[in-house]
C-alpha positions in Angstrom: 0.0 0.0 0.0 3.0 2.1 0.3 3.8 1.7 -2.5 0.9 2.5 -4.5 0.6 6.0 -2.6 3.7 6.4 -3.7 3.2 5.6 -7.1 0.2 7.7 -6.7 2.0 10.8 -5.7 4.3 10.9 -8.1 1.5 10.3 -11.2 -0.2 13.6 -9.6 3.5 15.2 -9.7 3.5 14.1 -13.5 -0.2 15.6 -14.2 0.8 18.3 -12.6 3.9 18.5 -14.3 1.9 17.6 -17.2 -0.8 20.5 -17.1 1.9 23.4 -16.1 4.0 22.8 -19.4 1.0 22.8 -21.3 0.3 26.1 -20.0 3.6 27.5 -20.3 3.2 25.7 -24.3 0.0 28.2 -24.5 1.5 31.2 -22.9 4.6 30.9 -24.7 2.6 30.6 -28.2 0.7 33.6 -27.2 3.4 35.3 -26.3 4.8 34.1 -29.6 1.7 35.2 -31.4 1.9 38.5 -30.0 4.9 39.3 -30.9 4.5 38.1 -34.5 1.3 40.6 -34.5 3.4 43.4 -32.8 6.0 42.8 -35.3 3.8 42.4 -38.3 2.3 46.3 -36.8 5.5 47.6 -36.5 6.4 46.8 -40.3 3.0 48.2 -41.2 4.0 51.2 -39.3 7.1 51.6 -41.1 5.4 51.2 -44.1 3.2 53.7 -43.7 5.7 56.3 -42.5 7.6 55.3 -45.9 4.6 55.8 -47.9 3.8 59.1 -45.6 7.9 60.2 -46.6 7.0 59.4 -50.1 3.6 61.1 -50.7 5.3 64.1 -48.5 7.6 64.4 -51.0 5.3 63.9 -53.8 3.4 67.0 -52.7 6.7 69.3 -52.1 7.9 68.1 -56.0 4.0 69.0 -57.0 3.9 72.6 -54.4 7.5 73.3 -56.5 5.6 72.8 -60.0 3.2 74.9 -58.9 5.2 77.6 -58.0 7.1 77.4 -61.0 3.4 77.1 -63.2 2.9 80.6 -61.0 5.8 82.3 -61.7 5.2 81.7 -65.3 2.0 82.3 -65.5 2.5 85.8 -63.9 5.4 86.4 -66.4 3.5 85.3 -69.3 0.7 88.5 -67.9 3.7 90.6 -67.6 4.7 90.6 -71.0 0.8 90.1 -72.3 0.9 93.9 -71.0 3.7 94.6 -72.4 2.8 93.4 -75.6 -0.6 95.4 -75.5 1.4 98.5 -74.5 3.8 97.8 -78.0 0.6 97.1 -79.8 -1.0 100.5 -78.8 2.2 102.4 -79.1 2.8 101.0 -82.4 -0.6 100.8 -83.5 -2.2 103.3 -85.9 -2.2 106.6 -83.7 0.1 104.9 -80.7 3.1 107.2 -81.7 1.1 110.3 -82.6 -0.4 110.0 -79.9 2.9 109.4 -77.5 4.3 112.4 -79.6 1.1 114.2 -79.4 0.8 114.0 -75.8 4.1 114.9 -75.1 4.1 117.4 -76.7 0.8 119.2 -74.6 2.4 118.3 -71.6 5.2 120.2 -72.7 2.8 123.2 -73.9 1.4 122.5 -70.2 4.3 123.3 -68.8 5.2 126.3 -70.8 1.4 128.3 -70.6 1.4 126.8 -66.8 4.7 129.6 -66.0 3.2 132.3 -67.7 0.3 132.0 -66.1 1.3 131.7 -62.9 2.6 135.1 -63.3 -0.4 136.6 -64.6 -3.0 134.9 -61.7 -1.3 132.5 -59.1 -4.4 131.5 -58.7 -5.0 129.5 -61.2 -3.9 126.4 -62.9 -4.6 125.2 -66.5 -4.4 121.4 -66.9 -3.9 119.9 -70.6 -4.9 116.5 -71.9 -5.6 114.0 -74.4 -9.3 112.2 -75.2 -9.7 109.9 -77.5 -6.9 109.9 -79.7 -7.0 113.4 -80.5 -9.4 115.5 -78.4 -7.5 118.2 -76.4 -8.9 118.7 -72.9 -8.3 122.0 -71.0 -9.4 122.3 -67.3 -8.4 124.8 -65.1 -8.4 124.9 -61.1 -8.4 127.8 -58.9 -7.5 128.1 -55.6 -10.2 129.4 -53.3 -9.8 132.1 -50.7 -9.9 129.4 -48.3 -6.7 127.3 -49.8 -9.1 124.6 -50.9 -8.4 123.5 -55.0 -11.8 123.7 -57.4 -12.0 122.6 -60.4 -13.6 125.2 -62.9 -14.3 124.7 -66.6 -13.3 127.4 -69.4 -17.0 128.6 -69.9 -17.7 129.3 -66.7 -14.4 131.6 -65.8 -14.8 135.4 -65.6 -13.5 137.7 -68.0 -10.5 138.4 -67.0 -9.9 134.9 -65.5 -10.5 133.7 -69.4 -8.1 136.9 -71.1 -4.8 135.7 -68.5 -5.7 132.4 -69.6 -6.2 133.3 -72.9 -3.0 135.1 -72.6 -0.7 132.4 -71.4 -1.7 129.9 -73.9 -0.8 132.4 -76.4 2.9 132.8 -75.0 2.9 129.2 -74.3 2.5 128.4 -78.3 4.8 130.9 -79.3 7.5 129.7 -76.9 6.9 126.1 -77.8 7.4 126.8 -81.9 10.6 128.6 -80.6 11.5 125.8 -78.7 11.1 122.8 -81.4 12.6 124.9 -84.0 9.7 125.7 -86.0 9.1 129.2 -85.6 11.6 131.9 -84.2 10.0 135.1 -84.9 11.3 138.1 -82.7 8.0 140.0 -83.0 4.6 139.7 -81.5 1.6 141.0 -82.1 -1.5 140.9 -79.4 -4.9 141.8 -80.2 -6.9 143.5 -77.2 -5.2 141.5 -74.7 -5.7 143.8 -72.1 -9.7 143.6 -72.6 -11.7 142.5 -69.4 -8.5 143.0 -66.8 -8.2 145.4 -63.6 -5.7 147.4 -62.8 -3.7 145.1 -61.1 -4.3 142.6 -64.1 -2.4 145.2 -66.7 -0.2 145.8 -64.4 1.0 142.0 -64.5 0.8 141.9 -68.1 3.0 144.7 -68.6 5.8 142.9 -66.5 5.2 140.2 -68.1 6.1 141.5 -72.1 8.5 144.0 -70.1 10.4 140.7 -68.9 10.1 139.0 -72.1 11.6 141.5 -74.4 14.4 142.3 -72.0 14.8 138.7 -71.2 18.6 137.2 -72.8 16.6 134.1 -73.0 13.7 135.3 -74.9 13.3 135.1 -78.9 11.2 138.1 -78.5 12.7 141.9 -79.4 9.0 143.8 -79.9 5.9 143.4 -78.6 2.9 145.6 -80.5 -0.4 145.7 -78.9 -3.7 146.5 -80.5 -6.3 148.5 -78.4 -9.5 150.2 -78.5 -8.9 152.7 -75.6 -5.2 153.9 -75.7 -5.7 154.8 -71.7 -5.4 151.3 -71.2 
């Protein structure tokens, strides 16, 4: 009977045994399968962050191109202008009207210094209108500093004969200028017609200066009037 206990014992030792390396065979397997699984996710992983590398630098080469589609296309406007600018400057009445235009501003400039002198009030602005329309507009400053633009029809008598005045001077200088007309006499009709005192009195200075002028083309000024008290 001893012996059998015995026997007995150690079978239970071996079941035992037994069962606790089966289920270290199962824990190890899972353990096993877990890592398998962890390692197939960590290859995923890295695939994806390849992919991610790859597609990131898909869309930097694609950002570049369109930079590079920007640039030229904002070129290609650029000398679309530029091409529309030649095409107007060298179209039919492009250079007459460059030369055209220059030309008033130049005449602008001229009428703008004698008038000045005759009315620093006022300021006579010269332009082009379509194609070949001259524009005059003058501005006066008001007594309160304050610029106002005033049409020709609507200035005053004497406002109209200093303007009036100026332009004249302004031609006559400007035909000196480009060569086409150098006479050393003038001739004004009535310019004194509508003006004060004080408005005579500016014209006067003004011929005086002229003819005395070393800079002037001008020797003799004759002036037609009505009333020789003027």
């Amino acid at each position: 009977s001893g012996w059998e206990a015995k026997c007995a014992r150690l079978e239970e030792k071996v079941v035992s045994a037994r069962n606790r390396y089966v289920e270290t065979s199962e824990a190890l397997a899972a353990i096993a399968a877990k890592a398998s699984e962890r390692s197939r996710l960590e290859e995923a992983v890295r695939s994806h962050q390849n992919n991610f590398k790859h597609l990131e630098k898909l869309i930097q080469n694609e950002q570049k191109l369109v930079n590079e589609i920007s640039k030229n296309l904002k070129k290609a406007e650029e000398d679309s202008h530029q091409f529309e600018t030649l095409v107007h400057v060298m179209g039919p009445k492009g250079i007459q009207n460059f030369i055209l235009l220059s030309t008033i501003k130049c005449l602008e400039h001229l009428v703008q210094s004698y008038l000045s002198r005759l009315d620093g009030t006022l300021r006579l602005h010269m332009d082009i209108e379509d194609g070949n329309k001259l524009i005059r507009q003058v501005t006066e400053m008001r007594r309160d500093g304050k610029l106002q633009e005033r049409p020709l029809s609507v200035l005053s008598g004497g406002q109209w004969r200093r303007c009036s005045l100026a332009m004249t001077l302004g031609f006559s200088q400007l035909a000196a200028k480009r060569g086409l007309l150098k006479s050393s006499l003038l001739v004004l009709d009535e310019p004194l017609t509508h003006l004060d005192k004080t408005g005579r009195t500016a014209v006067g200075k003004l011929l005086h200066t002229l003819v005395h002028s070393p800079r002037s083309h001008l020797s003799t000024v004759i002036l037609i009037l009505q009333d020789f008290s003027e």
